[in-house]
Each structure stands twice: as structure tokens, then as C-alpha cells.
C-alpha positions in Angstrom: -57.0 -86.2 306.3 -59.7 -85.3 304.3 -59.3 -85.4 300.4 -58.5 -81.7 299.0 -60.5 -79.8 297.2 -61.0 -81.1 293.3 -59.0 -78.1 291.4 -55.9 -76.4 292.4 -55.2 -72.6 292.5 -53.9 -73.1 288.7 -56.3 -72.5 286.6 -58.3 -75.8 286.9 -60.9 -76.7 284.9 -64.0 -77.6 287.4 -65.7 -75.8 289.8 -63.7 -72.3 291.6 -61.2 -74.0 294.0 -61.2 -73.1 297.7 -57.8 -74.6 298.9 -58.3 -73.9 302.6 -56.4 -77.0 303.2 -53.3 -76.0 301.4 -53.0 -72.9 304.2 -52.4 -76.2 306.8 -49.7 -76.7 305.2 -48.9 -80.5 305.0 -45.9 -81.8 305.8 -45.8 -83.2 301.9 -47.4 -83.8 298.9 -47.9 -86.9 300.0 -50.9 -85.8 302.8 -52.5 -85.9 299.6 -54.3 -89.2 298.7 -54.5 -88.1 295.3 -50.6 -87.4 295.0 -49.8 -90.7 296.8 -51.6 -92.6 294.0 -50.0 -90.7 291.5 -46.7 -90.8 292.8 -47.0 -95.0 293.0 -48.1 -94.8 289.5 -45.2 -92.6 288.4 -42.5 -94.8 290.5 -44.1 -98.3 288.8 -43.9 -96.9 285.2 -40.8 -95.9 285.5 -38.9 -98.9 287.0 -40.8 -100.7 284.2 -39.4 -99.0 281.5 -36.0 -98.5 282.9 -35.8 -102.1 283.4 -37.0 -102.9 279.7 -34.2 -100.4 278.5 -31.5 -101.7 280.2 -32.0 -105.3 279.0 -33.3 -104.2 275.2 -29.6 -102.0 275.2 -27.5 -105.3 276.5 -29.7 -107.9 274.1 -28.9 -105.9 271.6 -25.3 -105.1 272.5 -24.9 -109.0 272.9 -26.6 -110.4 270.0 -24.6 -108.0 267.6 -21.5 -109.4 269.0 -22.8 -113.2 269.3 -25.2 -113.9 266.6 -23.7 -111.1 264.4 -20.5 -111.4 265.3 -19.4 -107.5 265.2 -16.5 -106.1 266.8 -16.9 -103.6 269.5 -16.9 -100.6 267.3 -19.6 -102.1 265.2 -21.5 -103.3 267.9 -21.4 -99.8 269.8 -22.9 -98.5 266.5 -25.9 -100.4 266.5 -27.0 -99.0 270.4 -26.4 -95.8 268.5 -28.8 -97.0 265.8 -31.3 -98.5 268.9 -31.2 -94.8 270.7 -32.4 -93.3 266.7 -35.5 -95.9 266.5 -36.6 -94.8 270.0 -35.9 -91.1 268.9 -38.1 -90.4 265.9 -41.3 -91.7 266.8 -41.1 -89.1 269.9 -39.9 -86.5 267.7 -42.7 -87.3 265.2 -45.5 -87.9 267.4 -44.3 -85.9 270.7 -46.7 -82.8 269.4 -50.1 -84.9 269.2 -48.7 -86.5 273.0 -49.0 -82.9 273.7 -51.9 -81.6 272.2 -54.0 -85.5 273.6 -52.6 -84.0 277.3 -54.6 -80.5 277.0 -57.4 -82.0 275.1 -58.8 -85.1 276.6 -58.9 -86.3 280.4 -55.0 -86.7 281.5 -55.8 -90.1 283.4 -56.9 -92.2 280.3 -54.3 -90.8 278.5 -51.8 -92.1 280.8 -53.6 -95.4 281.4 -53.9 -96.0 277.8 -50.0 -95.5 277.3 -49.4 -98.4 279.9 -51.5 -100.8 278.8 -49.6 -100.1 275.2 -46.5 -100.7 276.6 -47.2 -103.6 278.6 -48.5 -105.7 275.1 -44.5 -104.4 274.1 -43.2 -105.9 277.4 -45.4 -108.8 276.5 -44.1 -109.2 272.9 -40.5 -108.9 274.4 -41.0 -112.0 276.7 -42.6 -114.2 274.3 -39.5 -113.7 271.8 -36.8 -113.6 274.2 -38.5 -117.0 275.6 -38.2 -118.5 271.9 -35.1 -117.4 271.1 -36.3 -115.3 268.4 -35.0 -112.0 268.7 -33.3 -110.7 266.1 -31.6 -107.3 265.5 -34.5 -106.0 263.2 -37.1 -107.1 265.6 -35.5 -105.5 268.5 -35.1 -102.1 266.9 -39.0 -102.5 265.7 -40.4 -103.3 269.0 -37.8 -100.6 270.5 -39.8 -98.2 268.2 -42.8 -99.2 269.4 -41.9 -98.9 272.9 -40.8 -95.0 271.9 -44.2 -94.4 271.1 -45.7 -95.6 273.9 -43.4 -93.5 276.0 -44.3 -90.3 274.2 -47.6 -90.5 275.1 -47.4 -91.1 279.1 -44.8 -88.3 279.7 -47.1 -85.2 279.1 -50.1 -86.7 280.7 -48.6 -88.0 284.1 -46.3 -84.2 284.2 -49.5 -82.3 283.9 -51.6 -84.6 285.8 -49.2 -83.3 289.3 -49.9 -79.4 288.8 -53.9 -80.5 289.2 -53.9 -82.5 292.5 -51.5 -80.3 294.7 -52.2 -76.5 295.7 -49.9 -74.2 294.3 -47.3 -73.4 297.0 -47.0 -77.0 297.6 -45.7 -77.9 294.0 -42.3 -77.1 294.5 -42.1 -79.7 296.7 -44.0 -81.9 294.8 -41.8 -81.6 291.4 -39.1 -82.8 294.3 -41.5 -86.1 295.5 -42.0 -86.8 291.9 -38.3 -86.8 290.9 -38.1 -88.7 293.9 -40.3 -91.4 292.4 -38.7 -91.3 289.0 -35.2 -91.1 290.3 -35.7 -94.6 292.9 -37.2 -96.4 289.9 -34.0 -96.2 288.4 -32.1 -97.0 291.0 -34.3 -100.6 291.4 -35.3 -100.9 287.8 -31.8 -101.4 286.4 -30.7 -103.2 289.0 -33.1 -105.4 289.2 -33.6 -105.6 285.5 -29.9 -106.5 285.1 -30.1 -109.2 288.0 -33.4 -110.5 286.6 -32.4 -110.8 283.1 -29.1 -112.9 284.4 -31.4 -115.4 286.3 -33.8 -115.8 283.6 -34.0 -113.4 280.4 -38.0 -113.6 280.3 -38.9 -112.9 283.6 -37.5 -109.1 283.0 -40.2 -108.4 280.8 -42.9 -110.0 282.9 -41.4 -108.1 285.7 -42.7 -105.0 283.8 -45.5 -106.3 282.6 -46.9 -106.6 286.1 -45.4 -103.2 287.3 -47.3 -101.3 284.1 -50.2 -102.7 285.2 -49.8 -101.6 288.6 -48.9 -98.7 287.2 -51.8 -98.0 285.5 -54.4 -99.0 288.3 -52.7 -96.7 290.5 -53.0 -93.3 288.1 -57.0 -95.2 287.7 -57.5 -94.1 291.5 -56.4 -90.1 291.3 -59.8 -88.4 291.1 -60.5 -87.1 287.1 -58.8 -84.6 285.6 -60.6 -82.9 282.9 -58.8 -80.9 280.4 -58.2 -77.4 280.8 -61.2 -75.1 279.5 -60.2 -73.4 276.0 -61.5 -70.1 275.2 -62.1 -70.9 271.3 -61.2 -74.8 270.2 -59.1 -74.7 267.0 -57.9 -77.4 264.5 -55.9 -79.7 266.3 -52.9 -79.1 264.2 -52.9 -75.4 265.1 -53.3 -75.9 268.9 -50.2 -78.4 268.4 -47.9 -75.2 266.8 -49.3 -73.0 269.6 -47.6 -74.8 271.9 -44.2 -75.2 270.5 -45.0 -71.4 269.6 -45.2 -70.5 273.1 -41.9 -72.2 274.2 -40.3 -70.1 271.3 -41.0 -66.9 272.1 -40.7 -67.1 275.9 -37.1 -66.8 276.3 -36.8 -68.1 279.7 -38.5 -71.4 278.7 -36.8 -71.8 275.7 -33.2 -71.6 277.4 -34.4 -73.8 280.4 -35.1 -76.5 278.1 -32.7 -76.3 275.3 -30.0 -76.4 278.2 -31.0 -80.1 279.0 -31.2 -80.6 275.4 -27.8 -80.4 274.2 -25.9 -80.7 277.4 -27.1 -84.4 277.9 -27.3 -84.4 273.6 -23.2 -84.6 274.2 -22.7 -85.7 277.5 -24.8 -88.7 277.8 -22.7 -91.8 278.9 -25.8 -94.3 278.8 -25.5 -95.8 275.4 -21.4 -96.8 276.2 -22.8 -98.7 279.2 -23.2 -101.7 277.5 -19.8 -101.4 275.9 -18.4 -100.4 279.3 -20.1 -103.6 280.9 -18.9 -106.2 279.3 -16.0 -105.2 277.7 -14.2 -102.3 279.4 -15.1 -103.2 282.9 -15.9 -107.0 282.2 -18.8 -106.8 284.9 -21.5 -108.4 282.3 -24.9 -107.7 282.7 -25.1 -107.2 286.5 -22.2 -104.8 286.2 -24.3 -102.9 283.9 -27.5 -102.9 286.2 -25.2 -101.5 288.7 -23.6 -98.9 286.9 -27.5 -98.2 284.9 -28.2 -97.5 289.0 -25.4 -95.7 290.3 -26.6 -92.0 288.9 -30.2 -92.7 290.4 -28.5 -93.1 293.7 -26.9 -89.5 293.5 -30.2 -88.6 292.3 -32.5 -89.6 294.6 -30.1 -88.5 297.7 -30.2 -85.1 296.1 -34.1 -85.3 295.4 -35.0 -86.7 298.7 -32.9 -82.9 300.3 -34.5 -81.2 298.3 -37.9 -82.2 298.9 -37.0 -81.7 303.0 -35.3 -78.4 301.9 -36.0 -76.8 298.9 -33.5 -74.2 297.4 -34.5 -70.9 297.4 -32.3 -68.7 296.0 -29.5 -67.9 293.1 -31.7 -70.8 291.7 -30.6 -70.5 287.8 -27.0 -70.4 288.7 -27.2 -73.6 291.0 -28.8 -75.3 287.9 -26.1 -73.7 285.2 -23.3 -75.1 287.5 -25.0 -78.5 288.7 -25.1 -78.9 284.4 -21.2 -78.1 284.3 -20.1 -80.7 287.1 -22.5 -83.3 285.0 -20.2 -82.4 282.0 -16.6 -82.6 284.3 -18.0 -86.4 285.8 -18.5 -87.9 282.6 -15.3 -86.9 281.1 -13.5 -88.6 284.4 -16.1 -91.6 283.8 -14.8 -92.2 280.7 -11.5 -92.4 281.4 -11.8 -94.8 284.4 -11.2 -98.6 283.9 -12.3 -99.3 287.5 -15.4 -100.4 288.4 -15.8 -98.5 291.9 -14.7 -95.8 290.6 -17.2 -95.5 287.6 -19.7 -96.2 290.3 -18.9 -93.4 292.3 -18.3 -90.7 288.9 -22.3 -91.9 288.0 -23.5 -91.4 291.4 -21.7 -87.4 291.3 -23.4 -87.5 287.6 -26.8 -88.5 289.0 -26.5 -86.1 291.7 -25.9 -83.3 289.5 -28.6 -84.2 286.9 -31.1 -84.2 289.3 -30.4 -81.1 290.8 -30.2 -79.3 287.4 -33.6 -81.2 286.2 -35.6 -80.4 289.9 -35.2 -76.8 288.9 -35.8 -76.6 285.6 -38.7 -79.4 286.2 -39.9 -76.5 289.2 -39.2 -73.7 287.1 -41.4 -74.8 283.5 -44.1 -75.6 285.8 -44.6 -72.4 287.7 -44.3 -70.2 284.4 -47.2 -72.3 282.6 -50.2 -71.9 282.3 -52.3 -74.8 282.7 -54.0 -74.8 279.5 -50.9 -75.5 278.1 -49.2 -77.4 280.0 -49.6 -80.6 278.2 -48.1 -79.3 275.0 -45.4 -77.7 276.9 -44.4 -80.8 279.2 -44.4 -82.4 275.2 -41.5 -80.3 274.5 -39.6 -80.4 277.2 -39.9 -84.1 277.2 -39.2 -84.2 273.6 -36.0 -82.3 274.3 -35.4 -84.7 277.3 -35.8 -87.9 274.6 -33.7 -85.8 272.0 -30.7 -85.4 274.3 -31.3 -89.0 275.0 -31.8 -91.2 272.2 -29.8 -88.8 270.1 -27.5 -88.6 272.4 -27.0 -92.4 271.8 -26.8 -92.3 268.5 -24.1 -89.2 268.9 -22.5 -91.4 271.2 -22.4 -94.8 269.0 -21.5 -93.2 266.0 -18.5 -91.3 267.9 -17.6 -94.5 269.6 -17.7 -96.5 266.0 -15.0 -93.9 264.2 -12.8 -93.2 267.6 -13.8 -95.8 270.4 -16.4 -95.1 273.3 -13.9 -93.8 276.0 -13.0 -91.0 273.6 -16.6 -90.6 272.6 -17.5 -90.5 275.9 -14.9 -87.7 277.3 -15.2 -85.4 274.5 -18.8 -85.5 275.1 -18.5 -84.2 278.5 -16.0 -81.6 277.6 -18.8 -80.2 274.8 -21.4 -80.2 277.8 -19.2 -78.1 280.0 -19.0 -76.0 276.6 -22.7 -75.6 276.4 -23.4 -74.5 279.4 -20.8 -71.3 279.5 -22.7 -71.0 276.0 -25.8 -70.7 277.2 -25.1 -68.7 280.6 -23.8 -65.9 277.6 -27.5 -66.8 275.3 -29.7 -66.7 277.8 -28.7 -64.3 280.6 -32.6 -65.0 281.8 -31.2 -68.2 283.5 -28.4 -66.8 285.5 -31.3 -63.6 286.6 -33.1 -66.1 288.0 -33.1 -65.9 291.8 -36.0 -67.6 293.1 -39.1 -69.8 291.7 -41.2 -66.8 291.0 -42.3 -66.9 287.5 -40.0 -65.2 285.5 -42.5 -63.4 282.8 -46.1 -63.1 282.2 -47.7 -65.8 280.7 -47.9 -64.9 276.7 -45.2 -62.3 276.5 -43.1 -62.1 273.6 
């Protein structure tokens, strides 16, 4: 099939597009070469990163009760304390991540974020080799890994808007969770059952996927930066971004809905604990169980991408949110291994339904010059109710234990969401993936 045209109907920043092609109308996002590229380079960065996760959580959960000897509580404490170094160099730097996506070509970006992480990965395996790692040096190369994380996120989201025609993009928010959501089904896994054979070879298993990772996003054609009517100081284009998400109701209660939902629901940070000492399945257990969501996920992303939903869509994501919040509060109550597989996989399932239509609906209602800055704030949110949602979950789990930690946290995300249906009415209006407002109103 030939290659299609060099700028989508969006607003792209080269020549007037003519997307004759798109009225074929290809089976998939994937009839594009350019997408296919992308989408390996999305799948490989993320199972690389997952995979580094998972094993930096359980050497850290380990060596605090080894080396350190802590008790459970204590040691539950410090992946609260890992998910706050991982947290604030996002929330510090997540801005310029957004500002580097609208100004300079999205490709390098990206690339240059991989390469980053892979010298982490590198770092990683060279201590874990030598038996060097110590607590401080896991929370500073945790850190470090943050910040290269910050930096891929808005590139590779804005990159997919660029290489697909318009009415195609639905579908292709669904391949991409696709992508992301089977990375961490086999990154986990594979990172738990790698790290049990031989602790090293995790790490040099991501090294290898980041640089596939980044050779793959080398081979989607360039994607300059959006054209700006008047270039301002960078620090102003940086405020006009989280600007626009503030006054545009719609956006701002799609993506503060993700934000503290998963802020007090988020289970990941007990997995450890959950692991090895709830479950007693050590670290393959908790590859397993780091997995079981991504299968729900990926089933659900893999309908969805076949048949997308096309109506009462911001009630189906206010509800998807709600069973999220009712599956972790039975997850953390079950001692049974199966069982806690099969609550993740309903969790997963859910997530990914709520995230492919908020991920569907911030797309459509953005215009492309700013759509770096405002995939930067959604995916600061997204790191917010992660990382923060560790340390919420840590510092719950060091005063009353993780299970209770874990249940009321799902409780206050069934809370949230009835909260927010009341706040925002905007999200339960929404009917289809039309945009909802005019780009720039108030």
C-alpha cells in the first residue's frame, strides 16, 4: 500500500494534506507503515520500562527487608518513598517535556528519551551485577529513570495524531493502547521470570528493547513541530498549555478523573508486599499479578479497536472508573492468589476502557499545536495518580497495613467518581467522540 500522504487532516505542519487514502478506508491503522513503526516503538518502550519497574519495586522491597532488615510496614513505606522519587522530577520537568513536544521534531525527542533510559537500564545491570545496590542508589537511579520517562510520553502521544488521517484515530488511540497494554502483560512477566533466573539479565533485557525501541520511532517519516503564529518565551508557551487545560472544562474533568481515582485506588505499590508476603508467590508471583490487569486490558483494547464505542461514551468511562474502584477493594481483601489474578484482570479491563476514551476524547478536542503540552498534562496527571499514588499507598500501608490501605483506597475512587459525575456534568453530556467545545473557549 502506498505510504499516506505526509500530514494528516489535523492541522499538520508541512505541505496542505490531501488524504485521498484515508476515504479507502483501511482495515487499521496499521495499513499505515508509518503507524506500524510507531506502534513497535511504543510496544518496545514500554515492556522495557515496565520490566525495569517491576524489578526496581521488588529490589527495593527486598533489600529493605534483607540488608535493612525492616518489617513489612517499614518496608511498604519505602515503595511509597520509591513512587515520590519517580514523582517529582515529572511533576517538575513534565512542563518543558511538553513545551520540547510542540517545539522541536517529536522523533528526536523520543529517540533521545530512550537512549537516556537505556544508560539507566545500563547503570542498573552493572550494580545489580556487583552487588552494589543500595537503597539510596536505587531511589537516585529511580529518579533518573522518572526523568527520562517524562520526556518520551508527550512526544510518542503526539507523534500518532500526525501519521493517521483523522477518522482513523479513534481506532488508532485503540492500536496504541493495544501496544502499551501487551507490553505489560510480557514486560512484568517476563521481567519477574528474568530477574528470578538471573537479576542482571532484566536490565539488559531493556537495554536491548530501548534500543529497538528507538530505531523503530527512527523509521516514521519526520514530524516537524506544529507552526506557531507568534513564538513566545518558552516559559510562557509552557503556562499556555496548562492554561488551556484549565479553562476548558471538558478537558480538565477528563483528566483530573484519572488523576485522583487511580491517586486512591492504585494497588501497584502493595504488589510487592502482596508477593512475597501476603500471597508468598515471590518475585514470579509478582510478574504475574504486575500482568494480570494488562490481560483485561488488552482483551478490552483489542474489542475496541474491532468495534469502537460509539455512544453514551462519558458515562461508559464514569462507570468503567467505578468498577476499577469496586475490584480493588475485593483485591485487597483476597489472600488467594487466583483470585487476585482474576480481581486485576476485571481492574485492567476497566482501566483500559476508561483510559481508551478519555485517551480518544483529549485527542479529538486538541488542537495540534498544542498537543504536546497537553499530552504533558495528562501524562503528568497519569504519573501523579501513579507514583503518588504509591506513596499514598505506602504511607497508608505503614500506619494501618496494606490490605486496609488498599480497600479504602478503592472505596475513595468509587467516591470520586460520583464526585465528579456532580463537578463536571460535561462528562456524563458526552455522547459520542465529537469534540465537545471549540478549540480556545473559555
Amino acid at each position: 500500500m502506498a505510504k499516506p500522504p505526509s500530514t494528516p487532516p489535523t492541522g499538520g505542519p508541512v505541505d496542505e494534506p490531501d488524504f485521498a487514502a484515508a476515504r479507502i478506508k483501511p482495515p487499521s491503522p496499521l495499513a499505515f507503515v508509518d503507524f506500524r513503526f510507531f506502534w513497535v516503538a511504543r510496544f518496545t518502550a514500554v515492556m522495557a520500562t515496565i520490566a525495569m519497574v517491576v524489578v526496581i519495586g521488588y529490589q527495593l522491597y527486598d533489600t529493605a527487608r534483607t540488608d535493612y532488615g525492616m518489617s513489612i510496614k517499614e518496608a511498604s513505606f519505602q515503595l511509597g518513598l520509591l513512587g515520590l522519587f519517580q514523582f517529582v522530577p515529572l511533576a517538575i520537568l513534565t512542563p518543558v517535556a511538553g513545551w520540547a513536544a510542540d517545539r522541536f521534531e517529536r522523533r528526536r525527542v523520543a529517540i533521545f528519551s530512550n537512549l537516556i533510559d537505556l544508560l539507566i537500564a545500563a547503570a542498573l545491570a552493572w550494580f545489580t551485577w556487583t552487588d552494589a545496590l543500595t537503597l539510596p542508589l536505587i531511589f537516585t537511579l529511580a529518579a533518573l529513570h522518572g526523568v527520562a520517562r517524562v520526556f518520551s510520553g508527550p512526544a510518542l502521544t503526539a507523534i500518532a495524531p500526525n501519521i493517521v488521517p483523522t477518522d482513523v484515530l479513534p481506532r488508532a488511540v485503540a492500536m496504541s493502547s493495544i501496544a502499551w497494554q501487551a507490553a505489560t502483560i510480557i514486560g512484568p512477566a517476563a521481567g519477574g521470570l528474568i530477574y528470578a533466573a538471573q537479576p542482571t539479565a532484566v536490565y539488559l533485557f531493556a537495554m536491548a528493547l530501548l534500543a529497538l525501541s528507538a530505531f523503530s520511532i527512527s523509521r516514521v517519516r519526520p514530524v516537524p513541530p506544529p507552526p506557531a503564529e507568534v513564538r513566545r518565551h518558552p516559559l510562557r508557551e509552557m503556562v499556555d498549555g496548562l492554561g488551556f487545560v484549565w479553562n476548558e472544562r471538558f478537558l480538565l474533568g477528563t483528566i483530573t478523573l484519572d488523576l485522583f481515582a487511580v491517586l486512591l485506588a492504585g494497588a501497584t505499590a502493595m504488589l510487592p508486599v502482596y508477593a512475597r508476603d501476603i500471597l508468598h508467590m515471590g518475585p514470579e508471583g509478582l510478574g504475574f499479578l504486575r500482568a494480570a490487569p494488562a490481560i483485561g486490558a488488552v482483551t478490552i483494547a483489542v474489542g475496541l479497536a474491532f468495534r469502537p464505542i460509539e455512544q453514551n461514551v462519558g458515562v461508559k468511562m464514569l462507570w468503567a472508573v467505578a468498577v476499577f474502584g469496586a475490584v480493588t477493594v475485593g483485591f485487597g481483601l483476597s489472600t488467594n492468589f487466583l483470585l487476585s489474578m482474576l480481581l486485576l484482570v476485571i481492574m485492567g479491563g476497566a482501566d483500559m476502557f476508561s483510559v481508551f476514551v478519555r485517551g480518544t476524547l483529549i485527542q479529538l478536542n486538541t488542537p495540534d499545536h498544542m498537543r504536546g503540552r497537553v499530552s504533558a498534562a495528562s501524562g503528568l496527571a497519569i504519573s501523579a495518580s501513579n507514583e503518588l499514588g504509591e506513596m499514598r499507598a505506602g504511607a497508608m500501608a505503614a500506619l494501618i497495613g496494606p490490605v486496609s490501605a488498599v480497600v479504602i483506597g478503592g472505596a475513595g475512587a468509587i467516591g470520586i467518581t460520583a464526585l465528579w459525575s456532580w463537578l463536571f456534568p460535561e462528562l456524563r453530556r458526552a455522547r459520542t467522540f465529537e469534540p465537545q467545545f471549540k478549540a480556545g473557549s473559555k
